[in-house]
C-alpha positions in Angstrom: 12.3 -32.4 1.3 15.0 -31.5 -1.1 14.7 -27.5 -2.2 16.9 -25.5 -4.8 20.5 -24.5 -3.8 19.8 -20.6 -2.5 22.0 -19.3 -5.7 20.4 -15.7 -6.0 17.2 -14.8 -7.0 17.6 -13.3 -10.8 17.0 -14.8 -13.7 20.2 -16.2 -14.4 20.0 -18.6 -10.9 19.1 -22.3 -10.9 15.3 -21.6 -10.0 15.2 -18.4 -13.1 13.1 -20.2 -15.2 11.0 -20.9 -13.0 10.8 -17.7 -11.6 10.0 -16.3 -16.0 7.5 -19.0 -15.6 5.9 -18.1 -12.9 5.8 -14.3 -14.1 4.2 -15.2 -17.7 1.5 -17.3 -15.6 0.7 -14.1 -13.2 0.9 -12.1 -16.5 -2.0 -14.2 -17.9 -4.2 -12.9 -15.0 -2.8 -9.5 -15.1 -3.1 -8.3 -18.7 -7.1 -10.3 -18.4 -8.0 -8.1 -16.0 -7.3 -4.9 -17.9 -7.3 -5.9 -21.7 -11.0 -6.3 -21.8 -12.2 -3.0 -20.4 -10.9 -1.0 -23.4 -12.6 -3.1 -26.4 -16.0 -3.5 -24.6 -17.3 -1.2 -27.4 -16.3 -3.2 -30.0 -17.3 -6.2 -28.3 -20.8 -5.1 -28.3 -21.2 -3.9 -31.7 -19.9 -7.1 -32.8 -21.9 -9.6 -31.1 -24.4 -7.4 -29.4 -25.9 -7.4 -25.9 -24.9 -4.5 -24.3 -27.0 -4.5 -21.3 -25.5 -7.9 -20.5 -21.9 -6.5 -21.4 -20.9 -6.0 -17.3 -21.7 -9.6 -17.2 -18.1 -10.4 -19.2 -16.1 -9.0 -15.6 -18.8 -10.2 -12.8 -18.6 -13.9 -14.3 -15.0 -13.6 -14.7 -14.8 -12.6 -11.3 -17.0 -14.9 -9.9 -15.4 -17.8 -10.8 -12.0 -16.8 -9.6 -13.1 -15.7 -6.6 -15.0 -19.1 -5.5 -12.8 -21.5 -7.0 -9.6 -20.6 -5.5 -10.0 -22.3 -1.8 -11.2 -25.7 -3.8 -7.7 -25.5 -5.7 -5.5 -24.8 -2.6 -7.1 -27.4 -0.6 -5.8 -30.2 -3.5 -2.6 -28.5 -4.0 -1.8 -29.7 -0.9 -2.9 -33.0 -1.5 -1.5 -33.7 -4.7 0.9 -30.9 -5.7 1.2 -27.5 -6.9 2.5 -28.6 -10.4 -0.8 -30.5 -11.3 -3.1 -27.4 -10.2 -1.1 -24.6 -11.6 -0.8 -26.1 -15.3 -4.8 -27.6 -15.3 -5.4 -23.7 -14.3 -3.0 -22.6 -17.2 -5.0 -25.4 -19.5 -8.3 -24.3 -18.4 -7.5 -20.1 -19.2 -6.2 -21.6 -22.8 -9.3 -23.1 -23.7 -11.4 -20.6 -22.1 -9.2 -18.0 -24.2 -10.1 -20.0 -27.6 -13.7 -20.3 -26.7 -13.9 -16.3 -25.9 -11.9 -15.7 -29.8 -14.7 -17.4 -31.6 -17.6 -16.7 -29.2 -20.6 -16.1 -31.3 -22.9 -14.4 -28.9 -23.0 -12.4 -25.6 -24.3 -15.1 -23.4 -21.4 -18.1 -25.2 -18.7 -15.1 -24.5 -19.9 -14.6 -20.8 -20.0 -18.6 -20.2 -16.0 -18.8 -21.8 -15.3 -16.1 -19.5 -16.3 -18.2 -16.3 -14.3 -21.2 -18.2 -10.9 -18.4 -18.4 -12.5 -17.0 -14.4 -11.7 -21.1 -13.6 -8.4 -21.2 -14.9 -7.7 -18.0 -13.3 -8.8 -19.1 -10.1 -5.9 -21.8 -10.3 -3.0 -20.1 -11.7 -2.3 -16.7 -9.7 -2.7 -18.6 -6.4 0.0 -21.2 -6.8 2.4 -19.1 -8.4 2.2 -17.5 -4.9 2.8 -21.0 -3.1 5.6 -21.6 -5.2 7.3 -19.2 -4.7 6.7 -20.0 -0.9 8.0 -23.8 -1.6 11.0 -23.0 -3.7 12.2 -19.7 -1.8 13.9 -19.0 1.7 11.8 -16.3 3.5 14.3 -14.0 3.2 14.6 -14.1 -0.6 10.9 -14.3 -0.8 10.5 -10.4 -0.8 12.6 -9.9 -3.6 10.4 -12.4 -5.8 7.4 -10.9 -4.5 8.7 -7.9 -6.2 9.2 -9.6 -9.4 5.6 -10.4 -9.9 4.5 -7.2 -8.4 6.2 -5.9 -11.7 4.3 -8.0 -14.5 1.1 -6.2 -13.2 2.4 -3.0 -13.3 3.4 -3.4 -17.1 0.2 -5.2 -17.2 -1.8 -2.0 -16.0 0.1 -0.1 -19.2 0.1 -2.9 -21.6 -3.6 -4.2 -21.3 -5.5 -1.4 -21.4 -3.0 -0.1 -24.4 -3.5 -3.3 -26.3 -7.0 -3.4 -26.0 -7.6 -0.5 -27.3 -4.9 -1.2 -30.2 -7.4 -4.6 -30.7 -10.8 -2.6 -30.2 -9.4 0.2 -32.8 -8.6 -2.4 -35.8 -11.6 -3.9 -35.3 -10.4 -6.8 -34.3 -11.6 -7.5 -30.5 -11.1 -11.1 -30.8 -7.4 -10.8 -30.7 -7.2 -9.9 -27.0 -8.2 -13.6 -26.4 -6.3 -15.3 -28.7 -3.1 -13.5 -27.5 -3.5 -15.6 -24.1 -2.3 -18.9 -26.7 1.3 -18.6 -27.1 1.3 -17.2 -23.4 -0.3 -20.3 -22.1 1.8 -22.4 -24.1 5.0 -21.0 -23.0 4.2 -20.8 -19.7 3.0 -24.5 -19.3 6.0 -25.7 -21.2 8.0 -23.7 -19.0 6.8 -24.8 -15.9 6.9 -28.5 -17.2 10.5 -28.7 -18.0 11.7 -26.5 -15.5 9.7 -27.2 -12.0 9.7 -30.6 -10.6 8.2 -31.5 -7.0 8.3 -34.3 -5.3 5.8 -35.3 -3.3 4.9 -38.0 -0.3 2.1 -39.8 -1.7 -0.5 -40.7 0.8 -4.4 -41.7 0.5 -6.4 -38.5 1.1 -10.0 -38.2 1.7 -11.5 -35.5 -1.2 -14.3 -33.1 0.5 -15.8 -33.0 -2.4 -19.5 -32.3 -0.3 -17.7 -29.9 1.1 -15.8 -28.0 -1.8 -19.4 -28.0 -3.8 -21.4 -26.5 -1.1 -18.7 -23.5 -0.5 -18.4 -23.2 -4.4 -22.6 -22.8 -4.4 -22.5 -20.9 -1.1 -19.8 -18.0 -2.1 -20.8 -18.1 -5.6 -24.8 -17.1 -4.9 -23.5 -14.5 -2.3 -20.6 -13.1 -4.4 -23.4 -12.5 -6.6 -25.7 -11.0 -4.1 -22.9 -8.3 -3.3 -22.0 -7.5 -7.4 -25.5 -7.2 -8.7 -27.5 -5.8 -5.6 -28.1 -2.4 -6.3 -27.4 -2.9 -10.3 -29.4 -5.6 -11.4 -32.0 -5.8 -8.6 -33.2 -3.8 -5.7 -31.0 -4.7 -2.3 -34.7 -5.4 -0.7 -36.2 -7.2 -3.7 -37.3 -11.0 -3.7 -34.6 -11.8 -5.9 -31.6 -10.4 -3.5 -33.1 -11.4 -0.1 -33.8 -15.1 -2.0 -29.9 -14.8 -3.3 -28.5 -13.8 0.0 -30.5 -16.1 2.2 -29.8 -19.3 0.2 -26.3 -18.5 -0.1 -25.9 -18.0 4.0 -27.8 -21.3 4.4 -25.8 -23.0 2.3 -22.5 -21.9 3.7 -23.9 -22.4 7.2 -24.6 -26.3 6.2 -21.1 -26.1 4.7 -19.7 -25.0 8.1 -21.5 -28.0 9.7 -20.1 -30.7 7.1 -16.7 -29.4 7.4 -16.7 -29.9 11.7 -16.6 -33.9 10.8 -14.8 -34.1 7.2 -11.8 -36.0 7.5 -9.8 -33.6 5.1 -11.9 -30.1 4.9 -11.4 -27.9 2.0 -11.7 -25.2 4.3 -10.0 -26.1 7.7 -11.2 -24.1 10.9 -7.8 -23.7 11.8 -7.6 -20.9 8.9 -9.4 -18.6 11.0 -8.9 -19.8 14.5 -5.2 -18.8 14.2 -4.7 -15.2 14.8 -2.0 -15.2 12.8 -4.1 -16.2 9.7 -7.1 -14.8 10.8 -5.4 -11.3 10.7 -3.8 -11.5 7.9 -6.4 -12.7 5.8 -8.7 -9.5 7.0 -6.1 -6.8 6.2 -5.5 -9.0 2.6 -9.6 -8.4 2.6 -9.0 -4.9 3.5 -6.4 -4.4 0.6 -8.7 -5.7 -1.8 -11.9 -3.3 -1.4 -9.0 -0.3 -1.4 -7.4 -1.6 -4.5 -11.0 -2.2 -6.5 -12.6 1.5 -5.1 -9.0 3.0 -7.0 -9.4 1.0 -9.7 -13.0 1.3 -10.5 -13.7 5.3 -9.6 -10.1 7.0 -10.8 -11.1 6.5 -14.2 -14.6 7.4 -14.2 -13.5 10.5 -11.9 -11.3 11.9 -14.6 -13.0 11.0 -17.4 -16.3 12.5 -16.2 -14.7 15.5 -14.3 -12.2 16.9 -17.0 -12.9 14.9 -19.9 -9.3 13.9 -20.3 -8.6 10.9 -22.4 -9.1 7.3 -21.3 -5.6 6.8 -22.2 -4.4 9.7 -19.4 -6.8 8.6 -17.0 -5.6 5.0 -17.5 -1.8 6.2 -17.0 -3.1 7.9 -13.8 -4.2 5.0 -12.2 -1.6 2.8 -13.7 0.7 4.7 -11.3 -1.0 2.8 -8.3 0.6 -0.9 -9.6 3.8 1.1 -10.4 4.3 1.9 -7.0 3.4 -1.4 -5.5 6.1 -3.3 -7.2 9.1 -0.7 -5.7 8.1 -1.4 -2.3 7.2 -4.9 -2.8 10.7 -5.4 -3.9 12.1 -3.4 -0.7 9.5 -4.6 1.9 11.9 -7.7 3.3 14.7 -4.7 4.3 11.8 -3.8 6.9 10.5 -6.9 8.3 13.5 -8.5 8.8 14.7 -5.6 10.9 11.5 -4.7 12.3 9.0 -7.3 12.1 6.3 -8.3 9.8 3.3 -6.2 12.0 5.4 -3.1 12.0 5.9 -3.1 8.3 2.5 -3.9 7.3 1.5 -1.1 9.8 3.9 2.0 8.3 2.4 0.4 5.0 -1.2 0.9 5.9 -0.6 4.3 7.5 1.3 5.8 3.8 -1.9 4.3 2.2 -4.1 6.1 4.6 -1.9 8.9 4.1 -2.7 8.7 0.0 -6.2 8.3 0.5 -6.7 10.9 2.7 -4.8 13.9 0.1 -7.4 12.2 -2.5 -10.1 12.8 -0.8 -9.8 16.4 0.2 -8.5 17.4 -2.9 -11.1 15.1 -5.3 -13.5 18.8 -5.5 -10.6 20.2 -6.7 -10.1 17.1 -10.1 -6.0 16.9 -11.1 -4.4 13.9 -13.0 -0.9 15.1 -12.0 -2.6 14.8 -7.9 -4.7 12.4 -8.4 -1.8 10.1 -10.2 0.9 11.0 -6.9 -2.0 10.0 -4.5 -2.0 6.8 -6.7 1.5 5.9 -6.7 1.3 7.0 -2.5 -1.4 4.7 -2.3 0.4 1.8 -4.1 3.5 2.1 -2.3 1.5 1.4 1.0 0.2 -1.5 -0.2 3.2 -3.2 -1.4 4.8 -2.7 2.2 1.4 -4.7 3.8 0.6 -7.1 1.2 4.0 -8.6 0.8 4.7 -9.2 4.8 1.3 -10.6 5.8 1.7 -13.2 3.2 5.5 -14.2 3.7 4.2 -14.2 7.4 1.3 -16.3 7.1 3.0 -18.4 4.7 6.5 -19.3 7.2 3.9 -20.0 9.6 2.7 -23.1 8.4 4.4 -26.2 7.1 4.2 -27.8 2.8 1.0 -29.7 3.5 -0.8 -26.6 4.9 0.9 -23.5 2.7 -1.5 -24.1 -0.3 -4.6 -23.6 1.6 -3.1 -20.7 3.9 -1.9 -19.1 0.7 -4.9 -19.7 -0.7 -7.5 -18.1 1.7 -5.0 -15.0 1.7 -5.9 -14.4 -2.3 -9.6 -15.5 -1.7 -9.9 -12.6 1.1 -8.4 -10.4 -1.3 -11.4 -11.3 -4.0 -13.7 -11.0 -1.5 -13.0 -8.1 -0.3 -12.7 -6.5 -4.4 -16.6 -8.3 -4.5 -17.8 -6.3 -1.3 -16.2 -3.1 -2.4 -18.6 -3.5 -6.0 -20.8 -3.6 -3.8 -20.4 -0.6 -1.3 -18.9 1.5 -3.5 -21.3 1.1 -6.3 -24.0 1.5 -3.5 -22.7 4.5 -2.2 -21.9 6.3 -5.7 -25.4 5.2 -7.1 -27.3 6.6 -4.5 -26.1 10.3 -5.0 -26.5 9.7 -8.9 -29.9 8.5 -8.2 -31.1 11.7 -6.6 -29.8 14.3 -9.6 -31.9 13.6 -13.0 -28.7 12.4 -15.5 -26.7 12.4 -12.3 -24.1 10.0 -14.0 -22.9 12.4 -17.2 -23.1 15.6 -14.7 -19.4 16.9 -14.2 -20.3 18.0 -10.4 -22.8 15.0 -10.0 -19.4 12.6 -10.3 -17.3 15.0 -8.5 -19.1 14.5 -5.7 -20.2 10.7 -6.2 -16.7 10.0 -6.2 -15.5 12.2 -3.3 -18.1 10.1 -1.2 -16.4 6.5 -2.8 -12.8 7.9 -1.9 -14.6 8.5 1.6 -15.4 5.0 1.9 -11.8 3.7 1.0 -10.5 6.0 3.5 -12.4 3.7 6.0 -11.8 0.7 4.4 -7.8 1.7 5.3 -8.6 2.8 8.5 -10.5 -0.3 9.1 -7.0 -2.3 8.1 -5.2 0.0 10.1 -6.9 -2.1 13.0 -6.6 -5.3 11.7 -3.0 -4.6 11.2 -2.5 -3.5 14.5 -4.5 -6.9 16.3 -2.3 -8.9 14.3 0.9 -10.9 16.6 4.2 -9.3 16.7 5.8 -11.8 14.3 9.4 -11.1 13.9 11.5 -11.4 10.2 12.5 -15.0 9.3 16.2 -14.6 10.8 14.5 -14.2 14.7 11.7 -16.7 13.9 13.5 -19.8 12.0 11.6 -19.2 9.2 14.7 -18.4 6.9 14.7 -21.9 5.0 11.6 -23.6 3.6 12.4 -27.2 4.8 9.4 -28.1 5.1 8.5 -31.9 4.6 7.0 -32.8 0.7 7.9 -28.8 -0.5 9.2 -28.8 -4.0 12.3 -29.1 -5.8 13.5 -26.9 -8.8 16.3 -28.1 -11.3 16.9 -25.6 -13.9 
């Protein structure tokens, strides 16, 4: 393997552009998932179908979530570069298609198009930067990207509702083009891999029956509750075909030569940790994102704008301990970080939810920021550990599964969360625009995320004491096949 001279990490360095690269492709993803919230209105009373509008995010989602282990499984057989720029292709011609979508239905079935592309793109940015960057420098870069979704959370929803206002909704879409251009043409002049080029056996039996499986029960957990009863036909018919199907893809992967999803992902503690506390970091981060809002806006009437600078203070705090997170585990370990970063988030959690009776932006925007700064110090360390731990061929698919535990875990908390909140709205006759009603709806979400950390709390603390790269000899990525970066 040949790998870029360490020369720094900044922009300026021999691997910068592909560092800016890598940042405009994670800030496709980012600004996506907050642009569209704000012009929904618009979007409806332009092309109508409002009671399919929630449709637009659970497609979206869907097809991110379910496609990512299919793309990390062939990154490592034919490269990252390949993946990364058909993802990038894919969310440009999903963007087009959802800029002259003519219907609710055409602009849901573009969104699973952009979900695909999505799926591709946000993942192997993450296993480049494993490829092209020693462990050590890793952390920094980590806080690099951290930082596009932090602008993300204030530009997105600000320029959606900039889009929504002049009545021109479209434009959130067909802002992804020169994004999508610039990033691919970045990436294509500026990385360069090389790769061992060996005859590989495609599970493709295998990558369609988790891509069925996931996707029926990933739908299960987002419309159960919303769009059907949790006991009706239609979710125990869902559910059961779903676990049928992933129990026959369990069985076909135990004798594919290559599986798309090797058991060793979860047989390793390492991994297996790792990817439960990135599952645990998801449900935390989608109960924040989804209640804050509604909590402020239905509690105190404040603006959308103030309640969206409230929560934005949540990916503001990520990326400053992201960025300091490798001063910790290299002194004290990867399991030791990840742990003082799950405790401050339990910490931030816990001062929302005994203060949520009492609504305050300026409280419920510190317990935010607390909350994001104990997530940058876990999320960070369990994927620079599970990452060092594995060699080039195996990174994409470890990386991979990390990301997809994270979706998974964002999918189960629509589901829990919205259970939890719909079942006190249910019992108080317009429950839902009742100023107390969503006090306490939300108090008993916040509840459930305080679980949800305490449940990581204990996956953190079952995972192995893995030291910092400099008392592991994970320092340099020399890994067989891993890329090479020439400015």
């Amino acid at each position: 393997m040949t790998t870029a001279t360490a020369d720094g990490v900044g922009f300026r360095s021999r691997r910068g552009p592909i560092l800016i690269a890598l940042m405009v492709s994670s800030g496709l993803v980012a600004v996506d998932s907050t642009i569209v919230a704000t012009a929904v209105p618009s979007i409806v009373h332009d092309v109508g179908g409002f009671s399919s509008f929630p449709w637009l995010f659970s497609a979206y989602l869907l097809a991110q979530a379910v496609s990512v282990p299919v793309y990390a499984k062939l990154s490592d057989v034919v490269g990252r570069k390949p993946i990364i720029l058909s993802g990038i292709g894919l969310f440009l011609l999903g963007s087009i298609l959802c800029g002259v979508a003519w219907s609710m239905p055409a602009l849901i079935a573009f969104r699973v198009l952009q979900g695909l592309g999505a799926g591709a793109v946000l993942p192997m940015a993450m296993t480049i930067v494993g490829d092209i960057y020693t462990a050590t420098e890793r952390a920094k870069v980590q806080g690099y990207l951290a930082s596009v979704w932090a602008l993300s959370s204030v530009t997105g929803p600000t320029l959606g509702g900039l889009f929504a206002s002049l009545g021109v909704w479209r434009g959130i879409f067909l802002l992804n083009i020169p994004l999508c251009l610039l990033a691919g043409w970045m990436l294509i002049r500026a990385f360069h891999e090389r790769i061992d080029r060996t005859k590989h056996r495609v599970d493709y039996l295998g990558a369609l029956l988790l891509t069925v499986s996931l996707s029926l029960l990933i739908l299960g957990a987002l419309e159960g509750g919303l769009a059907w009863a949790w006991n009706s036909v239609t979710s125990i018919s869902v559910f059961g075909a779903g676990a049928l199907l992933f129990a026959v893809f369990i069985l076909v992967e135990r004798r594919a030569a290559e599986p798309v999803l090797p058991s060793w992902v979860v047989s390793r503690r390492l991994l297996a940790t790792t990817s439960t506390i990135s599952f645990g970091i998801g449900a935390i981060m989608f109960g924040l994102t989804s209640y804050v809002p509604t909590f402020l806006l239905g509690s105190l009437s404040t603006s959308p704008v103030l309640a969206g600078l409230a929560l934005a203070s949540l990916t503001i705090g990520w990326p400053i301990s992201a960025s300091q997170a490798g001063r910790f585990y290299f002194r004290i370990g990867y399991r030791r970080t990840a742990l003082i970063g799950v405790m401050v988030a339990v910490i931030g959690t816990s001062v929302l939810t005994l203060t949520a009776s009492s609504p305050s932006v300026p409280v419920v925007a510190a317990c935010c920021f607390v909350v994001g700064l104990g997530l940058g110090l876990v999320a960070t360390p369990i994927l620079i550990a599970a990452q060092s731990s594995v060699e080039w061929n195996e990174r994409g698919v470890v990386t991979g599964t990390n990301l997809f535990a994270r979706s998974i875990g964002s999918s189960i908390g629509v589901a829990v969360f919205g259970a939890v909140a719909n079942s006190i709205y249910a019992g108080v006759p317009g429950g839902d625009s009742d100023p107390q009603t969503i006090v306490y709806a939300t108090t008993a979400v916040f509840v459930a995320v305080l679980v949800s950390a305490i449940l990581t709390v204990v996956a953190v603390i079952a995972m192995p004491a893995v030291g910092g790269a400099k008392s592991t000899g994970l320092e340099a990525p020399t890994e067989a096949g891993a890329a090479s970066a020439h400015g």
